[in-house]
C-alpha positions as CSV (number, residue, x, y, z in Angstrom):
1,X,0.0,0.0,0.0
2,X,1.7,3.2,-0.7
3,X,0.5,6.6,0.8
4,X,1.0,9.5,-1.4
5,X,2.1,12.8,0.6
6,X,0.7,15.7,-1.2
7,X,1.6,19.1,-0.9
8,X,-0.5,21.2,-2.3
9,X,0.6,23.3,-5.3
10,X,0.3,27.2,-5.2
11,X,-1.4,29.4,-7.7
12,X,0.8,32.6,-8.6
13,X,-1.3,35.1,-10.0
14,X,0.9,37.9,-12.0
15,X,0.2,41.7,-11.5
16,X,-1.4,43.8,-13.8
17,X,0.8,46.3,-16.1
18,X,0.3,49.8,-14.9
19,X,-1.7,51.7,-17.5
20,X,-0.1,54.4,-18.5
21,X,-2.0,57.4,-20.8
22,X,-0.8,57.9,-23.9
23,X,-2.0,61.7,-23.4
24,X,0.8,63.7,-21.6
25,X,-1.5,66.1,-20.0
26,X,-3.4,63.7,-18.4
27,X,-0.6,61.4,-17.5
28,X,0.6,64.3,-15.7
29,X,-2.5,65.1,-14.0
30,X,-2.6,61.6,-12.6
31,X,1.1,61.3,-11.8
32,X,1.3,60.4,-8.3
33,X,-1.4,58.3,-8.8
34,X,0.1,56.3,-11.8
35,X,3.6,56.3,-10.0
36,X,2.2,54.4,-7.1
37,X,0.7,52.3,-9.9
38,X,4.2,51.3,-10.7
39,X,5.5,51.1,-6.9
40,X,3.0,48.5,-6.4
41,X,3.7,46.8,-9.3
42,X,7.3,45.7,-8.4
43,X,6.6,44.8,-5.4
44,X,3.7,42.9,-6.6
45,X,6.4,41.3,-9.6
46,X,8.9,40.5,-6.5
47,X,6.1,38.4,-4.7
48,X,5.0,36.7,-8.1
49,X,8.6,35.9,-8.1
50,X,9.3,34.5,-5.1
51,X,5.6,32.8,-6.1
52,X,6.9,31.0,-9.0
53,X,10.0,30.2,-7.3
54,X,8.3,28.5,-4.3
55,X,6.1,26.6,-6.7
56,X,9.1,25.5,-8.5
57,X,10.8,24.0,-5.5
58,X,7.5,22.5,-4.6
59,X,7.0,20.7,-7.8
60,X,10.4,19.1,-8.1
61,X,10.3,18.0,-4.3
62,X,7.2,16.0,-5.3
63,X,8.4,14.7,-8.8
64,X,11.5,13.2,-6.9
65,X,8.8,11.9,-4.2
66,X,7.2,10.4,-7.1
67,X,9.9,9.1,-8.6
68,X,11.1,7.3,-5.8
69,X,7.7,6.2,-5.3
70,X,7.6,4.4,-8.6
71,X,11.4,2.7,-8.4
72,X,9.9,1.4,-5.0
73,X,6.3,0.1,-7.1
74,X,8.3,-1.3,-9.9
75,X,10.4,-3.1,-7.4
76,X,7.3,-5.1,-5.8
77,X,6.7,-6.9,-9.4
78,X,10.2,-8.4,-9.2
């Protein structure tokens, strides 16, 4: 009987681009707004980052799991 640890796998959802107006008066009329735009979005990147690189860790811990797991089921037919 074999019991299957599963982790479960994360979900990394990437920011948004800031939108940026093509028109230069109203880009500048909306500059601090648009600038925190662009503040949040790096620091949102940096999270999907570290997102994508804890999911990646998570998913090759549990294909070596696996694979183990199936050396060990192939070795019961012998």
């Amino acid at each position: 009987m074999f019991l299957a640890g599963s982790a479960s796998a994360e979900t990394c959802f990437a920011p948004s681009r800031p939108f940026v107006p093509s028109d230069p008066q109203t880009a500048q009329e909306y500059a601090d707004l648009i600038k925190r735009d662009f503040e949040s979005f790096i620091q949102d990147i940096q999270s999907y980052f570290r997102c994508l690189d804890n999911e990646r860790a998570r998913a090759f811990q549990e294909a070596r799991e696996v694979s183990e797991e199936y050396g060990r089921f192939i070795g019961y037919g012998d």
